[in-house]
C-alpha positions in Angstrom: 153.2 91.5 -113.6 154.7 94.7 -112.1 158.1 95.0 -110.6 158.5 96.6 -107.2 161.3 99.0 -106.5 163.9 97.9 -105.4 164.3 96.4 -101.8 167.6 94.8 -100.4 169.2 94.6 -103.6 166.3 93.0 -106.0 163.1 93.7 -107.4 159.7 92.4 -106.3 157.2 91.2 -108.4 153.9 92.7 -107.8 150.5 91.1 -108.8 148.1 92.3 -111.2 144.9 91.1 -112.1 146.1 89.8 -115.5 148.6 87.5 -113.2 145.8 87.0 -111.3 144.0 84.7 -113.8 147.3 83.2 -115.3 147.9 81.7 -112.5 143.8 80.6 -111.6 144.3 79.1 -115.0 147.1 76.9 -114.3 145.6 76.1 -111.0 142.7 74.5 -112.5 145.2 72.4 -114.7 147.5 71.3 -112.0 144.8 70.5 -109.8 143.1 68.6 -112.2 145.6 66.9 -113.0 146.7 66.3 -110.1 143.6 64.3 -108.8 144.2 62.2 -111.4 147.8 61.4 -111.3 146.8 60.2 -107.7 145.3 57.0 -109.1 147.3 56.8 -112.0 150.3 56.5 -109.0 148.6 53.9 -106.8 147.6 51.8 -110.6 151.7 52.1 -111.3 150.6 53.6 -114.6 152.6 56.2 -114.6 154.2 56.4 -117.5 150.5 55.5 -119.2 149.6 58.9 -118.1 153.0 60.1 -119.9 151.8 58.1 -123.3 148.5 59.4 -123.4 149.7 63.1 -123.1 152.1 62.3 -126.1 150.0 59.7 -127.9 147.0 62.1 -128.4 149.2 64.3 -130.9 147.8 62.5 -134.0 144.2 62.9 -132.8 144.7 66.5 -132.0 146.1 66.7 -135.5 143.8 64.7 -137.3 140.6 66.3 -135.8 142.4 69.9 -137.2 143.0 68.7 -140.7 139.4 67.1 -141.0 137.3 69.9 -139.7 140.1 72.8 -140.3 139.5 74.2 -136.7 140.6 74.4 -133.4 137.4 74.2 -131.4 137.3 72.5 -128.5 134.8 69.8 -129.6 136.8 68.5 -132.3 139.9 69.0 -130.3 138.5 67.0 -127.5 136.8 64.0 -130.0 140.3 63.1 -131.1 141.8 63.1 -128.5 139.7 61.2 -126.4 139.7 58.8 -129.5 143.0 58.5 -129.3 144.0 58.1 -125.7 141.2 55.7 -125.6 143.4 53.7 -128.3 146.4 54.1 -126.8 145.5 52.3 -123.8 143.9 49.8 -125.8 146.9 49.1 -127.2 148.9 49.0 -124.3 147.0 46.7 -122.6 146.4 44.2 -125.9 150.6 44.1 -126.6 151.3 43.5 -123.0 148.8 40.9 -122.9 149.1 39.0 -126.0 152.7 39.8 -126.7 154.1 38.3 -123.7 156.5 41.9 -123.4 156.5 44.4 -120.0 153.6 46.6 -120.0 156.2 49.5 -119.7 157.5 48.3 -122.8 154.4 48.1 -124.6 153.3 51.6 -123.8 157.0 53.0 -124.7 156.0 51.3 -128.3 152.8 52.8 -128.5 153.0 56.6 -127.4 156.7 57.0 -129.2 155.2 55.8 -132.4 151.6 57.9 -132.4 154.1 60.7 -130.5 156.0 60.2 -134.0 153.2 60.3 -136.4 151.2 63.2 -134.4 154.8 65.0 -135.0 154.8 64.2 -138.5 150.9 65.7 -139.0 151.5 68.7 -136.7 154.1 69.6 -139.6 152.4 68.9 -142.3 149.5 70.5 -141.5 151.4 73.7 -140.3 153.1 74.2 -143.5 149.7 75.6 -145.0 147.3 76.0 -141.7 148.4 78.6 -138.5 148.7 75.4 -136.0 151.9 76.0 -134.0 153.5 72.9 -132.4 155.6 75.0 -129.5 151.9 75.7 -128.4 151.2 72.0 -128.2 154.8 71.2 -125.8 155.1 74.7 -124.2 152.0 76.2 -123.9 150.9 79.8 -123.6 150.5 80.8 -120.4 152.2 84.0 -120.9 149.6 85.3 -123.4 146.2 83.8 -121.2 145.2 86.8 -119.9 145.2 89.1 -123.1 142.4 87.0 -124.5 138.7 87.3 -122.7 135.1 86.9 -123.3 132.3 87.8 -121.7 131.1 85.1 -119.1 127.8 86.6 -117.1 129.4 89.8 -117.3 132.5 89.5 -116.2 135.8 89.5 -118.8 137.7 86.1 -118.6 140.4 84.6 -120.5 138.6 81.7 -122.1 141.7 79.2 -121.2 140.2 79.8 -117.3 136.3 78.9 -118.8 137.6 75.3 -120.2 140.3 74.4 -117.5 137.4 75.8 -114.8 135.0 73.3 -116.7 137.0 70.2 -117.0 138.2 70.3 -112.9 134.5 70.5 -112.1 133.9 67.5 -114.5 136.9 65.7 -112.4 135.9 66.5 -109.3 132.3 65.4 -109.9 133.6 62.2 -112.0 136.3 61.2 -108.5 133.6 62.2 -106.1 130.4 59.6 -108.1 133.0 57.1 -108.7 135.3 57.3 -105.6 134.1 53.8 -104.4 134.4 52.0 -107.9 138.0 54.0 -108.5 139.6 53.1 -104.9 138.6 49.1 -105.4 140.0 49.1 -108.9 142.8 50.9 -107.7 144.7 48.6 -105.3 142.5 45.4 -106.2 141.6 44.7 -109.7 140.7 41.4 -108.8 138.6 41.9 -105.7 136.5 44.5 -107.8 135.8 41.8 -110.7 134.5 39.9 -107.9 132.3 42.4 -106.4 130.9 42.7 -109.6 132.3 45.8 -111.0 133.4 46.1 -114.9 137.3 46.8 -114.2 137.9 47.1 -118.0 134.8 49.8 -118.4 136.2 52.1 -115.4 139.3 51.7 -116.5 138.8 52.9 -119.9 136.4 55.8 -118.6 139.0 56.9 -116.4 141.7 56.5 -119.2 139.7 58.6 -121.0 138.9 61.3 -118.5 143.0 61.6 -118.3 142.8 62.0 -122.5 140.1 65.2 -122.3 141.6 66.4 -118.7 145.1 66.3 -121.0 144.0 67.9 -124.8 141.9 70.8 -122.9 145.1 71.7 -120.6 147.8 71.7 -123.9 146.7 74.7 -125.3 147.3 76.5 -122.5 150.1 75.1 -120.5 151.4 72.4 -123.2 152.5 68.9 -123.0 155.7 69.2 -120.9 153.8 70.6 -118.3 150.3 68.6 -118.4 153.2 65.3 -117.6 154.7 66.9 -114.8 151.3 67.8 -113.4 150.0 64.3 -113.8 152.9 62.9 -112.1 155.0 64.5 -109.4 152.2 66.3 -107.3 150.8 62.6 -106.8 154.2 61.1 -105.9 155.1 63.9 -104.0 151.7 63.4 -101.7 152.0 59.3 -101.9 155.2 60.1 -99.7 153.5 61.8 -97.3 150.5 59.6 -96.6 149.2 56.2 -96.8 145.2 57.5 -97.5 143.7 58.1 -101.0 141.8 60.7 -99.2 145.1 63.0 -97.4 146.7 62.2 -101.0 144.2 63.8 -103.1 144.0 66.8 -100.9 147.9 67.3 -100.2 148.5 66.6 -104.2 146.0 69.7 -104.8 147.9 71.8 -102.4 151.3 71.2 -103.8 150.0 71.8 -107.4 148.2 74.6 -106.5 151.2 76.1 -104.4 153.8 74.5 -107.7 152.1 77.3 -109.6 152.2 80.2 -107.7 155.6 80.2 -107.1 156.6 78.7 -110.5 154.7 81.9 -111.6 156.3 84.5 -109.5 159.7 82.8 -110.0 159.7 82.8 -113.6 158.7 86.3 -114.1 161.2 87.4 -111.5 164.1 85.4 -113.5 162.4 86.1 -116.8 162.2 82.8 -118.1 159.2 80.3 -119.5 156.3 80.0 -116.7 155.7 76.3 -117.8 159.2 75.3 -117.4 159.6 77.2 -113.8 156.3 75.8 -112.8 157.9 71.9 -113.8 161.2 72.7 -112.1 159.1 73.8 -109.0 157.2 70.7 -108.7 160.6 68.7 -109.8 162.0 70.3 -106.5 158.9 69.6 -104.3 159.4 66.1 -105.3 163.2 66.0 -104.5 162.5 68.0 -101.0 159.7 65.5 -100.4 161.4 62.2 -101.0 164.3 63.7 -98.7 162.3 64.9 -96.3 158.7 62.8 -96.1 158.4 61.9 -92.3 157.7 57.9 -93.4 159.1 57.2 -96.4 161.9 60.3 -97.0 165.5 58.9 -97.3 166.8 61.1 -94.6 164.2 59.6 -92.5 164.7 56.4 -93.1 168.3 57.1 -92.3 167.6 58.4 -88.8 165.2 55.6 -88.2 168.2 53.2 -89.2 170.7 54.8 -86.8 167.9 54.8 -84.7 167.7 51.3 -84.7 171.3 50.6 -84.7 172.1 52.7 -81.6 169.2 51.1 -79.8 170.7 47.7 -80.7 173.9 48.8 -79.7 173.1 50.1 -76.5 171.4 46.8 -75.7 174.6 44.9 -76.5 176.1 47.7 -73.9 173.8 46.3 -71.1 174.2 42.8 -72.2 177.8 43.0 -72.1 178.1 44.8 -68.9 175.6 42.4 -67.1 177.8 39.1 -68.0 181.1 41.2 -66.8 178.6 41.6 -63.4 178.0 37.4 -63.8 181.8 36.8 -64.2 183.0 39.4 -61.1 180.1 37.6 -59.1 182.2 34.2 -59.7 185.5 35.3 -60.2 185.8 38.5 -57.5 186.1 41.9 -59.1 190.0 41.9 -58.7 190.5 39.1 -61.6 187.6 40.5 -63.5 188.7 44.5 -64.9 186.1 46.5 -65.2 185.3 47.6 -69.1 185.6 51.0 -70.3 184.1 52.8 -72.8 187.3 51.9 -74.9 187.1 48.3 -74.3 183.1 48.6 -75.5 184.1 50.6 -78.8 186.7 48.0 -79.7 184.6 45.1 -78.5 181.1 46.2 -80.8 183.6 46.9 -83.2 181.2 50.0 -84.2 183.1 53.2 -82.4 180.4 55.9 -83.7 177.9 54.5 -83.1 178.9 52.9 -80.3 179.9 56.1 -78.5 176.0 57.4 -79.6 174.6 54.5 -77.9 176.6 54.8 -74.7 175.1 58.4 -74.8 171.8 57.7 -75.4 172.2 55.0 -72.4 173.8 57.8 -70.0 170.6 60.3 -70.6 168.4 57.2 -70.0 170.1 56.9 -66.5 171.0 53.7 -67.5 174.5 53.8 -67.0 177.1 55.8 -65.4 180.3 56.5 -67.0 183.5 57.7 -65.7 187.0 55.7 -66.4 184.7 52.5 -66.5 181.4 51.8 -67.3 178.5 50.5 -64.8 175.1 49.8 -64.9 172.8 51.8 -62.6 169.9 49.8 -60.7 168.0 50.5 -64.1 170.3 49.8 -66.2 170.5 46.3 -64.5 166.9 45.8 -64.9 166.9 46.0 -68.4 170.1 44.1 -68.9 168.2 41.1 -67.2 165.7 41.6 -69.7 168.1 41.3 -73.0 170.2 38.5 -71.1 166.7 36.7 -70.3 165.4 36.9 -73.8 168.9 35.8 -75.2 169.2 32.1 -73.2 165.5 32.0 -73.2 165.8 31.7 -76.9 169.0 29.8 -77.3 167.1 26.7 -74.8 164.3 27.4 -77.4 166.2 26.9 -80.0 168.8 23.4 -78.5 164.6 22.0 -77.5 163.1 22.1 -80.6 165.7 22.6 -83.7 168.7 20.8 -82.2 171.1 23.0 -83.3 174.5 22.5 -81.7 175.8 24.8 -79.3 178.0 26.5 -81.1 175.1 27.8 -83.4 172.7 29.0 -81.1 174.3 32.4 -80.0 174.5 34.3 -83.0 170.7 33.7 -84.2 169.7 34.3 -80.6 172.0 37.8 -80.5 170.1 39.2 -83.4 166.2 38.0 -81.8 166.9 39.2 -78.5 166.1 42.5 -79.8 162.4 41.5 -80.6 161.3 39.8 -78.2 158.7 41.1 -75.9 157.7 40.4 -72.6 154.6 38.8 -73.9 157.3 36.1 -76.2 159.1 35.9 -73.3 156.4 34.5 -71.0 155.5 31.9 -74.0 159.1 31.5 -74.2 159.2 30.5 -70.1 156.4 28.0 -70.7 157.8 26.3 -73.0 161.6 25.7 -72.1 161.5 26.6 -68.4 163.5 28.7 -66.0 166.1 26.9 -65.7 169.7 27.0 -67.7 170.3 27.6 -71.3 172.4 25.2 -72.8 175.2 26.4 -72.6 174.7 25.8 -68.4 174.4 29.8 -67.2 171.2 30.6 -65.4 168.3 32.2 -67.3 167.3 35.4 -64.8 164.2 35.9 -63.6 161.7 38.5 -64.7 162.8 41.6 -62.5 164.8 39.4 -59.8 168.2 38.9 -59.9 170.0 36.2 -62.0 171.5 33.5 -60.2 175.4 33.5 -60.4 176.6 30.8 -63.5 178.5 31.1 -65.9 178.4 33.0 -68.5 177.1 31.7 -72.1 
């Protein structure tokens, strides 16, 4: 890649065509294996997607020393072998040794991680096999390598990666069916009559050839974070396997570009960028996802709070209405906005919830607060669905009557006009028991006192 001259202070990188097919190359990884991190995600098997990537070490290892090259079939044999046994292993010590699956693959992948370490090391002493290829990756040196592929020169990392996110695509698209069931119900696909334990190993051992093919050329550290954080990332932002396999592509896809252009404008590792890329996708995502994102379920909690608040507002102002009725407005002050905010004992919020009411044209607020014609109606809603509840409550749980208005504060809330006509039925129009008149659906109460 090129630099620019400069413009406002810094360089530009510019793209060549050798950038060109770095960064097709990683694509095809991070796509890959993205589409499969998406079921390992929804299976909660993770970190078995972690293991396997780190377990297959000794197999890569083993397969060099035995046949003393680095082809891609050997490569690819012990791997497979040994992811295969990895999860085999997993799943045998969680079963029959009673520990936490999570434990039982931290056992497994640390020790073949280990002794994959120890015959990477051996074997390097005499044989050119270099382990920072293996964690790291070469993605900086993809493009000077090429063959000759129906004419056209490409780096040969972009032939295998090309090959094995066909082989994915074809394997999710045969066995999406089989994969979804197995997916979110083991048991429901036993019953259908599916082998769970066949397409689980199958798929285990797509993940083991999807994960030795990629390490050559983007390494182990990177192959994890692909596996992993575009899934999560897209789990966040939808509930269906299908939007999730698409968005986890894009943000791969996207990860890499601008890992790529970021690392060579800082001048530091592509894999690494590339993992701190998709690290801050994930971060921005589980901030930001419109559902599940923390800031959103923040808002949707003030949300909810304010809108409880505001109907404690109306149900407050509609029983000072009930007591000036009986009492005359002279004995009976009128609150203000003060009196609510030391009453709800919530000031903030409180103040955001007589807002929200003002811009609903539910109340009016001056010196005092008052409820518009409205604002009335819906108080008689809360206040209804409050003693409505409460006579529920005295009729068919017997509670005393000093326990019925706190439960009956926090259901009023929730209860729709559909509850409230089961409600009527059942306990009547009268009084609640505490002797104030339960108002009428969109008719005025009748004056009583208050509960």
């Amino acid at each position: 890649m090129n630099l620019a001259p400069a413009t406002l202070g810094f360089t530009l990188p510019v793209f060549t065509a050798d950038d060109a097919w770095t960064v097709a190359t990683v694509a095809c990884c991070a796509t890959a294996c993205a589409l499969l991190g998406c079921f390992l995600v929804l299976r909660r098997l993770s970190l078995l997607g972690d293991a396997i990537s780190h377990a297959i070490l000794p197999g890569l290892a083993a397969a060099f020393i035995i046949t003393s090259s680095r082809g891609a079939i050997p490569m690819l044999v012990g791997a497979t072998v040994v992811g295969l046994i990895t999860a085999v292993f997993s799943s045998a010590i969680h079963r029959w040794g009673r520990i936490p699956e999570d434990a039982a693959m931290g056992v497994v992948f640390t020790s073949l991680f280990a002794v994959g370490v120890i015959l990477i090391t051996w074997g390097a002493r005499d044989v050119d096999l270099d382990p920072g290829c293996v964690l790291y990756g070469v993605l900086e040196t993809i493009a000077l390598h090429r063959v000759d592929v129906v004419g056209f020169s490409i780096p040969p990392a972009f032939v295998s990666l090309a090959v094995v996110l066909a082989v994915v695509v074809l394997v999710l698209t045969v066995a999406f069916k089989e994969l979804k069931i197995v997916s979110f119900d083991a048991g429901l696909a036993a019953s259908l009559g599916f082998s769970v334990a066949l397409i689980h190993y199958t798929f285990m051992g797509l993940v083991a050839a999807t994960t030795v093919v990629s390490f050559e050329a983007v390494g182990s550290i990177l192959v994890i974070v692909m596996l992993i954080a575009p899934a999560a990332s897209a789990h966040l932002l939808t509930d269906r396997l299908s939007r999730m396999l698409w968005i986890s592509a894009l943000i791969a896809i996207g990860a890499c570009v601008a890992g790529y252009l970021l690392a060579v404008w800082v001048d530091t590792s592509v894999a690494g960028m590339i993992s701190v890329v998709l690290f801050g996708v994930f971060i921005l995502t589980s901030l930001l996802a419109p559902r599940y994102g923390v800031i959103s379920k923040l808002a949707h909690r003030v949300r909810l709070a304010v809108r409880i608040l505001g109907e404690d507002v109306l149900g407050m102002l509609y029983r000072w209405h009930e007591r000036a009725a009986l009492s005359g407005t002279a004995a009976v002050p009128p609150l203000s906005p003060a009196d609510l905010r030391r009453g709800l004992q919530r000031p903030f919020l409180t103040r955001l919830a007589l807002a929200s009411l003002s811009r609903q044209g539910l109340i009016e607020r001056a010196a005092t607060v008052s409820l518009t014609p409205r604002g009335m109606d819906a108080a008689r809603g809360i206040v209804r669905s409050h003693r409505l509840w409460e006579s529920f409550l005295a009729k068919h749980l017997g509670l005393p009557l000093d326990h019925l208005h706190e439960p009956s504060h926090r259901v009023e809330h929730f209860i729709t006009a559909e509850l409230q006509s089961v409600l009527s039925r059942e306990v009547g129009e009268g009084r609640d028991p505490h002797g104030s008149a339960i108002p009428g659906p969109g008719t005025a109460s009748q004056q009583s006192q208050p509960s």
